[in-house]
Kinemage of the C-alpha trace (Angstrom):
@kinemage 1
@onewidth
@group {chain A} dominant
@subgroup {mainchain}
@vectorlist {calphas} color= white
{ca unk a 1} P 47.104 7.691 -30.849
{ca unk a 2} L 50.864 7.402 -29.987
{ca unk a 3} L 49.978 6.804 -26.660
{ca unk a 4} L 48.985 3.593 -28.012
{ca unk a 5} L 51.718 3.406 -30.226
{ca unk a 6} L 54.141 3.600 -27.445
{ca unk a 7} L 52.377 1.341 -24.968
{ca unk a 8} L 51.629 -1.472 -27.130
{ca unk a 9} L 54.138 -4.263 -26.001
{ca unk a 10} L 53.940 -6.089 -29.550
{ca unk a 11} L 56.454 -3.182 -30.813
{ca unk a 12} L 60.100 -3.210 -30.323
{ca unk a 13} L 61.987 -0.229 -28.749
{ca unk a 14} L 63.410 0.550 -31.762
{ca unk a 15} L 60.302 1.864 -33.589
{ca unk a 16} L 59.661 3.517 -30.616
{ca unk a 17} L 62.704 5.533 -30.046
{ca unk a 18} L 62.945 6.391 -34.392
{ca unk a 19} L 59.425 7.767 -33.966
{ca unk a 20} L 60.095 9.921 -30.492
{ca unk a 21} L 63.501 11.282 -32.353
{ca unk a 22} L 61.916 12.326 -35.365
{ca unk a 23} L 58.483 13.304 -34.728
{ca unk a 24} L 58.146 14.192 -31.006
{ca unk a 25} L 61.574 15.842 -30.550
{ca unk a 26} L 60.753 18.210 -33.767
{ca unk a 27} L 57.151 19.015 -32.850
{ca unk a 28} L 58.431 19.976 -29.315
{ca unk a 29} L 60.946 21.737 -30.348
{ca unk a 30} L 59.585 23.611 -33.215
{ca unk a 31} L 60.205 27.548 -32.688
{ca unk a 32} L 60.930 26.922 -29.230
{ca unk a 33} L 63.548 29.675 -29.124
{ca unk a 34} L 60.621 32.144 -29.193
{ca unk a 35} L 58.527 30.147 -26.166
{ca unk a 36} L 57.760 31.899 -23.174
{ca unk a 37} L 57.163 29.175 -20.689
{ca unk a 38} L 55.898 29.329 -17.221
{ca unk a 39} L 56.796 27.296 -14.552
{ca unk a 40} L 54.852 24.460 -14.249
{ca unk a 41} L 55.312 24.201 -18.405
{ca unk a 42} L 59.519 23.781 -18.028
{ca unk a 43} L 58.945 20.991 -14.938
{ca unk a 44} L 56.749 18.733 -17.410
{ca unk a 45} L 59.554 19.382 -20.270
{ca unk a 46} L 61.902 18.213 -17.581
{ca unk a 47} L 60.312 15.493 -16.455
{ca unk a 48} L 59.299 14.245 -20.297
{ca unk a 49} L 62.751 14.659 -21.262
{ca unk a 50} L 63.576 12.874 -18.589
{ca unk a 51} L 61.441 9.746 -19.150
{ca unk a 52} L 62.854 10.279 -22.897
{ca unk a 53} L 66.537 9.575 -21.544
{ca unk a 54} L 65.959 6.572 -19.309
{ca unk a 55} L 63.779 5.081 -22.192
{ca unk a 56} L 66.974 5.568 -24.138
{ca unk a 57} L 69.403 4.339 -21.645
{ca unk a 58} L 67.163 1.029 -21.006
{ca unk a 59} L 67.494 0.581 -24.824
{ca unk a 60} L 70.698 0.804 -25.194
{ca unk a 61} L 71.809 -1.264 -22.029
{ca unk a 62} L 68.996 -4.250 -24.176
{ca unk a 63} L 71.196 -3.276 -27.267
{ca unk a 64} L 74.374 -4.518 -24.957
{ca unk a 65} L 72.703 -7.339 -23.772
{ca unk a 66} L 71.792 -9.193 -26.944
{ca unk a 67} L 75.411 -8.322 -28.630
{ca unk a 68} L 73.906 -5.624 -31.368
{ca unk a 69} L 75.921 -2.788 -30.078
């Protein structure tokens, strides 16, 4: 479902972001002190965060562009 959400090109970037900062970040996060993670587990939290932080950066550079920043 927010695959969709996140992939559908008639929403702006700024839904997009609101929803990964307040949903996705918390669920991920949630009790994560007491994780024991292998691995394999901490390379695809890497590499999501990752995509997370260029998705950001491309936002804010648009944000720049059209003088809203």
């Amino acid at each position: 479902m927010l695959k969709n959400f996140f992939i559908n090109k008639n929403i702006s970037k700024k839904p997009k972001l609101r929803q990964k900062n307040t949903t996705i970040d918390k669920t991920l996060t949630y009790a994560s002190e007491i994780w024991i993670l292998t691995k394999t587990e901490r390379k695809h939290i890497r590499i999501f965060e990752r995509k997370c932080i260029e998705f950001q950066a491309q936002y804010m550079t648009l944000k720049k562009k059209i003088g809203a920043y």
